[in-house]
C-alpha positions as a Markdown table, in Angstrom:
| # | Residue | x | y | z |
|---|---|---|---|---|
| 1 | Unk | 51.9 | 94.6 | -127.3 |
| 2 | Unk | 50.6 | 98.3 | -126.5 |
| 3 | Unk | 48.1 | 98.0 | -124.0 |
| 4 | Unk | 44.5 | 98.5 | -124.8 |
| 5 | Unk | 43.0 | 101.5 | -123.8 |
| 6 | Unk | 38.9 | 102.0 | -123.2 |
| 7 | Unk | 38.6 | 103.8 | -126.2 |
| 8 | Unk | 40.1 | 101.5 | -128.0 |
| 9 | Unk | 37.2 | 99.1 | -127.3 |
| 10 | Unk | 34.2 | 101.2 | -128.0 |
| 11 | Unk | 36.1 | 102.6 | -131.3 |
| 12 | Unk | 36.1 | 98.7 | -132.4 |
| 13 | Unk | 32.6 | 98.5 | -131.2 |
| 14 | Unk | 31.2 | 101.9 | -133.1 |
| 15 | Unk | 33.5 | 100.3 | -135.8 |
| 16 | Unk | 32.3 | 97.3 | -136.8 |
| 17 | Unk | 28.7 | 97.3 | -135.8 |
| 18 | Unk | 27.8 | 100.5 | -136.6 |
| 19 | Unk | 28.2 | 102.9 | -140.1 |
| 20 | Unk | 29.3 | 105.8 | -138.0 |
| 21 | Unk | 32.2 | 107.2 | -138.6 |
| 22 | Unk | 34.5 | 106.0 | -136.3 |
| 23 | Unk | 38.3 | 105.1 | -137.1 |
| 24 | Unk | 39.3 | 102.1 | -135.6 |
| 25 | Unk | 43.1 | 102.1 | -135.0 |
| 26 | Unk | 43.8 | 98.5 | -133.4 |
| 27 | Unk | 42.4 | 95.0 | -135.1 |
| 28 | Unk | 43.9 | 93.0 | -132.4 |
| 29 | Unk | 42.3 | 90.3 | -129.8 |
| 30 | Unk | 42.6 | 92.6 | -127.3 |
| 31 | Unk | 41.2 | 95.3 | -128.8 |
| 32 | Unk | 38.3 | 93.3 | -130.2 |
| 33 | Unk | 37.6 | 91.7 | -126.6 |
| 34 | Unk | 36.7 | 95.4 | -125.4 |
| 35 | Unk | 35.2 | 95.9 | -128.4 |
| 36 | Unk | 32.6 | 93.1 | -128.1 |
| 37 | Unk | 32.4 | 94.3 | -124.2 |
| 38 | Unk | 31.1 | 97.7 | -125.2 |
| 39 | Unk | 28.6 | 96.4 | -127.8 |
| 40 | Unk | 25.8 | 97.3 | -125.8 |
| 41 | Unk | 27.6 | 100.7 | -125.8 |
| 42 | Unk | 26.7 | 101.0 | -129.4 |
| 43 | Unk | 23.1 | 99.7 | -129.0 |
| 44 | Unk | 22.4 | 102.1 | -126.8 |
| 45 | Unk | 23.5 | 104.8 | -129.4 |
| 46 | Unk | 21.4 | 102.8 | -132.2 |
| 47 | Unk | 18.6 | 102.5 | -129.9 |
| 48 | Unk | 18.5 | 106.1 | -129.1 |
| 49 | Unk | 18.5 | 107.1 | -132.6 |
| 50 | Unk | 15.8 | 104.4 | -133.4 |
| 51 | Unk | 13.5 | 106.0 | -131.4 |
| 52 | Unk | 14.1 | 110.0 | -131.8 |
| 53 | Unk | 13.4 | 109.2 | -135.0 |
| 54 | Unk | 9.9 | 108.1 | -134.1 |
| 55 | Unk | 9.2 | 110.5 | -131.6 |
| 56 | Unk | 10.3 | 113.4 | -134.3 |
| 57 | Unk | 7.3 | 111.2 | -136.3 |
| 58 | Unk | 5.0 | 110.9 | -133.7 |
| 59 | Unk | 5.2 | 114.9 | -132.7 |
| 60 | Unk | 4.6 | 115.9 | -136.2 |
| 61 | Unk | 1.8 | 114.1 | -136.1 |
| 62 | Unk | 2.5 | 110.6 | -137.9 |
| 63 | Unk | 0.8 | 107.6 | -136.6 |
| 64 | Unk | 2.4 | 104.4 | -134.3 |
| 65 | Unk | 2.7 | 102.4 | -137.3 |
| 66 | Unk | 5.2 | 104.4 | -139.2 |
| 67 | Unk | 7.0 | 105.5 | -136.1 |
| 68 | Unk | 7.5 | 101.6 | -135.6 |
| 69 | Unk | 8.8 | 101.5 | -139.0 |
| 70 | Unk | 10.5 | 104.3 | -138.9 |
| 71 | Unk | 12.5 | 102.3 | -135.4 |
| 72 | Unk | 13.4 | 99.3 | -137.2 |
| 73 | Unk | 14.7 | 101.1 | -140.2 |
| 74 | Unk | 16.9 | 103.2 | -138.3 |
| 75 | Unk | 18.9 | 99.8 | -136.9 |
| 76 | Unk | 19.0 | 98.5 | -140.3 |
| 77 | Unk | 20.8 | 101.6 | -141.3 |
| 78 | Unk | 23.1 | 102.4 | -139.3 |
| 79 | Unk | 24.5 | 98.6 | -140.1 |
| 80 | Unk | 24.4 | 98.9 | -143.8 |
| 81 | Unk | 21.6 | 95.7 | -143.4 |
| 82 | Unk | 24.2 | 93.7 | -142.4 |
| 83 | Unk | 22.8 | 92.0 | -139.4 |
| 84 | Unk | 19.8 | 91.5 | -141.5 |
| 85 | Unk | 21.6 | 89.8 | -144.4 |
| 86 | Unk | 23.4 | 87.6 | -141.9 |
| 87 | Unk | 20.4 | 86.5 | -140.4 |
| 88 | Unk | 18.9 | 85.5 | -143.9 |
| 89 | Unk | 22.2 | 83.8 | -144.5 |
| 90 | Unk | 22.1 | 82.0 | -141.2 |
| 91 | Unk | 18.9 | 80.7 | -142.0 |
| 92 | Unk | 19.1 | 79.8 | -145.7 |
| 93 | Unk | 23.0 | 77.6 | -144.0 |
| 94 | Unk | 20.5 | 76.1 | -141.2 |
| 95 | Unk | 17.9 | 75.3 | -143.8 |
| 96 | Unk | 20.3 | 73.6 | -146.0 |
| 97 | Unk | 20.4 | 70.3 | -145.3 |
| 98 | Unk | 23.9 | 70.5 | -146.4 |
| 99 | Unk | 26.7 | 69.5 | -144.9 |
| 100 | Unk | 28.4 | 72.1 | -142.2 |
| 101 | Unk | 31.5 | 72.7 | -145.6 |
| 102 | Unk | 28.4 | 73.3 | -147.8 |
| 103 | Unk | 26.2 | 75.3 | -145.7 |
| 104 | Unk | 29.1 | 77.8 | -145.0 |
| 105 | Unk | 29.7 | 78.6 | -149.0 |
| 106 | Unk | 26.2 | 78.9 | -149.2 |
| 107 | Unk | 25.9 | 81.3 | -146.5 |
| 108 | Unk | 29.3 | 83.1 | -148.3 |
| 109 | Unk | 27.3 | 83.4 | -151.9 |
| 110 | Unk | 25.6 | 87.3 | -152.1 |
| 111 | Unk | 22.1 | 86.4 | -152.9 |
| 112 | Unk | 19.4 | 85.1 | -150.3 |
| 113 | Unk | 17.5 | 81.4 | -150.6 |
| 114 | Unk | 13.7 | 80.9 | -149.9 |
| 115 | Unk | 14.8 | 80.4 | -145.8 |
| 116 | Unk | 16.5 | 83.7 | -145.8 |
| 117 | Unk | 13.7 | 85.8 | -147.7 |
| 118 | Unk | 10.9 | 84.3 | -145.1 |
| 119 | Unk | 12.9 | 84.6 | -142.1 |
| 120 | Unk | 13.6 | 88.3 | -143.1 |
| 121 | Unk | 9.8 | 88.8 | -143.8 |
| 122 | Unk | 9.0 | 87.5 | -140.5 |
| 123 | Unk | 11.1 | 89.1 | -138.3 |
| 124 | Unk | 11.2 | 92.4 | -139.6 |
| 125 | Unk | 6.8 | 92.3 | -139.4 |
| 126 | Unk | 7.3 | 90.6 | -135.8 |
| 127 | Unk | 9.4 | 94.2 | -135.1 |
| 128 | Unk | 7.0 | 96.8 | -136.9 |
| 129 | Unk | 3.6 | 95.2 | -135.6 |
| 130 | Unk | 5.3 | 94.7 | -131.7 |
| 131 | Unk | 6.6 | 98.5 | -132.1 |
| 132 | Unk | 3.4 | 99.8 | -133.6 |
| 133 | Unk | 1.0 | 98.4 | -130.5 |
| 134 | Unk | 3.7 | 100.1 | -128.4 |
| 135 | Unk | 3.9 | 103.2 | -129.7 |
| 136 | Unk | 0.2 | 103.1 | -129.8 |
| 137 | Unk | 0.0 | 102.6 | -126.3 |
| 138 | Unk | 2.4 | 105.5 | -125.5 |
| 139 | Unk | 5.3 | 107.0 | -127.1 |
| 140 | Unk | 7.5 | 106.7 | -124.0 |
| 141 | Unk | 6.8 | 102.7 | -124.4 |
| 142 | Unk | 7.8 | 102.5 | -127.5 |
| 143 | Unk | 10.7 | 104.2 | -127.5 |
| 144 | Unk | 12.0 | 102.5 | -124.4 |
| 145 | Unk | 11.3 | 99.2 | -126.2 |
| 146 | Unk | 13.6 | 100.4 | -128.9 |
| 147 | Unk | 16.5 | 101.5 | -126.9 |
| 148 | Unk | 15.9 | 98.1 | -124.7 |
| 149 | Unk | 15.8 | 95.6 | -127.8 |
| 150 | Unk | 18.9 | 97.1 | -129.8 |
| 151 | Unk | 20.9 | 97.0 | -126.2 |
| 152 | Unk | 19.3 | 94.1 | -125.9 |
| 153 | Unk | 20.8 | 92.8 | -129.1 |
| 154 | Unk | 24.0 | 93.8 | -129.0 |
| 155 | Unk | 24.4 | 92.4 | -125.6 |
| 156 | Unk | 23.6 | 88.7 | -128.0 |
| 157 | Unk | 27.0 | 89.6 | -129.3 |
| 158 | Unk | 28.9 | 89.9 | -126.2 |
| 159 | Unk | 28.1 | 86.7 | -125.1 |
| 160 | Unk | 28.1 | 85.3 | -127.8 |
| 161 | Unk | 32.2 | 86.3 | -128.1 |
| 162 | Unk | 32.8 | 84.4 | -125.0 |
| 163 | Unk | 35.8 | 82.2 | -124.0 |
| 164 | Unk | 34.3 | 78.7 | -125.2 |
| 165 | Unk | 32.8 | 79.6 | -128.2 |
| 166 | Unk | 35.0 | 78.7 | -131.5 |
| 167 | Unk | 35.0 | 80.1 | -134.8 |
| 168 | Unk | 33.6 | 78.4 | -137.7 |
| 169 | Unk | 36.2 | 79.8 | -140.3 |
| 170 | Unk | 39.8 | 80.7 | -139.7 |
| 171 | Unk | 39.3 | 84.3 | -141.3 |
| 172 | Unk | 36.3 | 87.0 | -140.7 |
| 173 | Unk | 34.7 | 88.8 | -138.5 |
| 174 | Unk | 33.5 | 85.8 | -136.5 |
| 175 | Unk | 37.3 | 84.6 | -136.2 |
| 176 | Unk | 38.3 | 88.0 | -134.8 |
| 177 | Unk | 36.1 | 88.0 | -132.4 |
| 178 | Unk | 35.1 | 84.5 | -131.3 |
| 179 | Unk | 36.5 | 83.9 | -127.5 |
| 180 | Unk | 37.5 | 86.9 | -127.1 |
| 181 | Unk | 35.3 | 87.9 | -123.8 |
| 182 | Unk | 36.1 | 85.8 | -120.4 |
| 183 | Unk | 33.1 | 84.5 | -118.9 |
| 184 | Unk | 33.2 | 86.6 | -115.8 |
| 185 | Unk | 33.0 | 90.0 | -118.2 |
| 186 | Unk | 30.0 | 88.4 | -120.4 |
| 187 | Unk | 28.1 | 88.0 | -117.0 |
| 188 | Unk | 29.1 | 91.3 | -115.6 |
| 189 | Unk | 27.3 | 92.9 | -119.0 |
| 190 | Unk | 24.4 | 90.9 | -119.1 |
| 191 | Unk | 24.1 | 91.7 | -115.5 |
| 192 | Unk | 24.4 | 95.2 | -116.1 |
| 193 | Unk | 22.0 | 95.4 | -118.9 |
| 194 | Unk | 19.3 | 93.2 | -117.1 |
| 195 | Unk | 19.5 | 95.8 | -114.2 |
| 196 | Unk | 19.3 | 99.1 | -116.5 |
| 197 | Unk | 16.0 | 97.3 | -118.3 |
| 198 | Unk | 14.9 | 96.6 | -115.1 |
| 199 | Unk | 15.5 | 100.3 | -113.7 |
| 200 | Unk | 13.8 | 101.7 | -117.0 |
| 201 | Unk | 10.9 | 99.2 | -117.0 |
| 202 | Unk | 9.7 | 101.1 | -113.5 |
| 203 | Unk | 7.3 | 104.1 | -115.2 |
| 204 | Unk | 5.3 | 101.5 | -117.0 |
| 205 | Unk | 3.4 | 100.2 | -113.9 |
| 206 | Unk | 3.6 | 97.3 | -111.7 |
| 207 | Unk | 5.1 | 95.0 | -113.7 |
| 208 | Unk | 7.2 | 97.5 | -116.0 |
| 209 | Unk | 10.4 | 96.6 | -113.9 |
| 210 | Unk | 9.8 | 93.0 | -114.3 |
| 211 | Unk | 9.1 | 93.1 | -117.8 |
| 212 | Unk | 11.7 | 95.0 | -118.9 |
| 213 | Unk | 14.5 | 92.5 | -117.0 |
| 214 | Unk | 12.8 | 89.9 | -118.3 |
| 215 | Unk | 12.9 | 91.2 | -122.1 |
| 216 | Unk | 16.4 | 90.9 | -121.1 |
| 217 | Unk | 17.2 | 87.4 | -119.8 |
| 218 | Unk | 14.4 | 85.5 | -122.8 |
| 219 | Unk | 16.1 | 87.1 | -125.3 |
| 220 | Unk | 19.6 | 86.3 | -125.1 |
| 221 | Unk | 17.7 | 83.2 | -123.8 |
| 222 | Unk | 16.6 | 82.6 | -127.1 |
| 223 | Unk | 19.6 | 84.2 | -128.9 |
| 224 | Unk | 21.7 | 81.3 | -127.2 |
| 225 | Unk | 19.5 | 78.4 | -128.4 |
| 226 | Unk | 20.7 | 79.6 | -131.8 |
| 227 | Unk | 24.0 | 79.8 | -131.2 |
| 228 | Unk | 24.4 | 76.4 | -129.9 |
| 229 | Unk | 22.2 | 75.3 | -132.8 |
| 230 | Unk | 24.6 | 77.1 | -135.3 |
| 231 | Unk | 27.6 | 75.9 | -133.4 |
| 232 | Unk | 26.9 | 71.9 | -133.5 |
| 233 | Unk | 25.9 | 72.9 | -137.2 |
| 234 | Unk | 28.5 | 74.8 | -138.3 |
| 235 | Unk | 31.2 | 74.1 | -136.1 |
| 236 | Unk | 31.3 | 77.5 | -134.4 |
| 237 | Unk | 30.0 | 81.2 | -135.3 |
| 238 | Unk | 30.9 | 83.4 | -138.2 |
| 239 | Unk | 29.8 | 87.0 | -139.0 |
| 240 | Unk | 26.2 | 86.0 | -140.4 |
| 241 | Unk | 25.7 | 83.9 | -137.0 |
| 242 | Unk | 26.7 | 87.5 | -135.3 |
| 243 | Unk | 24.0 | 88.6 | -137.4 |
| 244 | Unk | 21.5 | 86.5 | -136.8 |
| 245 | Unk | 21.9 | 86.2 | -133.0 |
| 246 | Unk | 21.5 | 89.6 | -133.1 |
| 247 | Unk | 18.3 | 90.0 | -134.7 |
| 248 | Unk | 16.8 | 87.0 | -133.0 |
| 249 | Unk | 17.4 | 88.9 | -129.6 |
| 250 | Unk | 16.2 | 92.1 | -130.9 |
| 251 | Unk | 12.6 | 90.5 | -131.8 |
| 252 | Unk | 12.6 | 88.5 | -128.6 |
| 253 | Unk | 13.1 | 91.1 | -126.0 |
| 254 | Unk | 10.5 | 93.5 | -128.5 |
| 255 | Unk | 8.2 | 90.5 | -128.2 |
| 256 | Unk | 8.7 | 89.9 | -124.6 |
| 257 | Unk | 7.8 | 93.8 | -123.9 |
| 258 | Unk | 4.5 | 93.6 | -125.8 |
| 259 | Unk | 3.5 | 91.4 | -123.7 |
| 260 | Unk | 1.3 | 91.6 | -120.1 |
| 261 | Unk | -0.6 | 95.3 | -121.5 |
């Protein structure tokens, strides 16, 4: 097998969790385990377009609340809704009651349940009302909150790809990527990520720093109580779990930053 070079990796990142138009040239495990290691990589890129596009807003003189929509649309985007419509699915499987065979096809069908449609209301006002205080506050705040949550959220994916997490279905996205990432790598990113919050949380007073790392560690906090959920539910991860973990650590860490003034 042809080793696996960097690129490699972050072309299977841009790939698969962003519309951009990269080519991917390998599908392989080895390939997809630098992939899921650079998916911060390609929040950073999403986050950074997530919030030009509100400053572009704000200096042409539109107000916090449609820069903040204007910061969760780009996300949504630049993922074809994808991580959206996973979420929904996720939550109309969880909401089932079904068993974990059932819950699967009914996260497979295309439309989206009464869990799905709420849980997409939710979190998508729990974005646009965290982002509009924060833009409201200051325009560097909220753009720093929207480069931190969609690192943030892709960062829920990394770890998520670790070693001793199994797929739920023998083909999909979720198969190609589930325990792909060794443990030590997973903490190495969520290290790294913590630190950079942490190092971009200083401008925002005394407790920016603190803030920022801690936007970091609750939300993959949280984004691992619903993969453990999904995984004694399921049986392991699939593509709409991916999904959902993402967009549960997005809102967190957003959350988490509104917090403390």
């Amino acid at each position: 097998m042809p080793k696996t070079s960097p690129h490699d990796g972050l072309r299977f990142a841009f790939g698969t969790l962003t519309v951009l138009p990269v080519r991917v040239h390998r599908w392989d495990r080895q390939a997809a385990r630098g992939g899921m290691l650079s998916a911060p990589v390609a929040g950073l890129v999403v986050g950074v377009c997530a919030a030009g596009l509100a400053l572009v807003l704000l200096l042409l003189g539109a107000g916090p609340l449609l820069a903040a929509v204007a910061s969760v649309a780009v996300p949504a985007a630049l993922t074809r809704g994808l991580h959206l419509d996973g979420l929904a699915d996720t939550a109309d499987g969880l909401g089932s009651g079904k068993s974990a065979e059932e819950a699967l096809t009914i996260m497979k069908q295309s439309d989206i349940g009464p869990f799905g449609v709420l849980t997409l209301v939710l979190t998508l006002l729990a974005q646009v009302a965290v982002l509009a205080q924060l833009y409201g506050d200051s325009w560097a705040r909220g753009a720093a909150a929207a480069v931190t949550s969609a690192v943030t959220a892709r960062l829920a994916l990394t770890l998520a790809a670790r070693a001793d997490v199994p797929a739920a279905r023998p083909e999909g996205l979720g198969a190609a990527v589930a325990g792909v990432v060794p443990m030590p790598g997973a903490l190495a990113a969520a290290a790294a990520v913590t630190l950079a919050a942490g190092a971009g949380g200083t401008p925002f007073g005394g407790y920016g720093a603190l803030r920022g790392a801690a936007a970091v560690l609750l939300a993959v906090a949280a984004a691992e109580l619903l993969l453990r959920r999904c995984v004694r539910r399921f049986g392991g991860v699939t593509g709409d779990v991916f999904g959902a973990l993402e967009e549960t650590a997005a809102t967190a860490a957003l959350v988490v930053l509104a917090l403390g003034g």
